[in-house]
C-alpha positions as CSV (number, residue, x, y, z in Angstrom):
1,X,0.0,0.0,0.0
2,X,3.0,2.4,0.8
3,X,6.1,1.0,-0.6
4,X,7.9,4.0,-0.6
5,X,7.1,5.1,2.7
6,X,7.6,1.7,4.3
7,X,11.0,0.9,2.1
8,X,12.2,4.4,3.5
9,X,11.9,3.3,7.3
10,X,12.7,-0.1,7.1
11,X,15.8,1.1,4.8
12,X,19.3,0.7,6.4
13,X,21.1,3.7,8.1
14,X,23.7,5.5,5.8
15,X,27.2,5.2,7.7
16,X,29.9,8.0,6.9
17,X,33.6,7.8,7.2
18,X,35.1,10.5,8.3
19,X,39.0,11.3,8.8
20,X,39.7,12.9,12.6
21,X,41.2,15.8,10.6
22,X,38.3,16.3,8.6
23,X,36.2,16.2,12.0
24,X,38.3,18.7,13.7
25,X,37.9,21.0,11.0
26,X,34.0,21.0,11.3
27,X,34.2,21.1,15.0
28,X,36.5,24.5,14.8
29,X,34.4,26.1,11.7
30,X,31.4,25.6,13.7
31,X,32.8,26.8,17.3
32,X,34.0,30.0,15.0
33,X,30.3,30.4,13.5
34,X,29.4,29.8,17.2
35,X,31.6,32.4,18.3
36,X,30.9,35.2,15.6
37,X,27.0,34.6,16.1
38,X,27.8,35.2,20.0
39,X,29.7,38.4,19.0
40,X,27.2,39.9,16.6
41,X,24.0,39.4,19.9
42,X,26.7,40.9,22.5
43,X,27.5,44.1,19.9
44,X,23.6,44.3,19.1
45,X,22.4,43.8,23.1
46,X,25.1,46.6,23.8
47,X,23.8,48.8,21.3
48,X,20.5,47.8,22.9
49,X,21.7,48.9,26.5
50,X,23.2,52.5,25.1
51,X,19.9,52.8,24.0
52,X,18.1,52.3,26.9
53,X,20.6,54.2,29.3
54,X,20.3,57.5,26.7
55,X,16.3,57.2,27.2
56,X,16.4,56.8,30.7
57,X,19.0,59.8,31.7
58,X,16.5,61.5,29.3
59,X,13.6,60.6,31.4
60,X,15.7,61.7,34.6
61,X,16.3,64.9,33.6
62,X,13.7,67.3,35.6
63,X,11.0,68.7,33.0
64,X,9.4,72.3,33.4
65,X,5.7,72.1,33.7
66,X,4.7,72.8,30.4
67,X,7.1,69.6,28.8
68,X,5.3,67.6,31.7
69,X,1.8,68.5,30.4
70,X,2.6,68.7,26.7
71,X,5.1,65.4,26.6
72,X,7.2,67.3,24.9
């Protein structure tokens, strides 16, 4: 009724031969896309905090009366 489905599970697993240098390689390109992913978050969370401590000084900062009422 389903060959192909049922060939496909039953089917043996495929077994890959890898050299230890060729596994080191991939360990240390994907630590370094690790570490540059881990780079660009800390650059854009920084930016992120600047923000947030340039908008709260702002918000610190006493207003006259008029700004209060207006938002301005």
């Amino acid at each position: 009724m389903y060959p192909s489905l049922m060939s496909s599970f039953f089917a043996p697993p495929t077994i890959i031969v890898v050299s230890e240098e060729r596994l080191q390689k991939a360990e240390i390109e994907q630590k370094q896309r690790q570490l540059e992913q881990l780079d660009e978050r800390i650059a854009q969370l920084e930016n992120y905090r600047g923000e947030l401590a340039v908008e709260l000084e702002r918000l610190d900062q006493p207003q006259s009366l008029e700004e209060a009422l207006t938002g301005e």
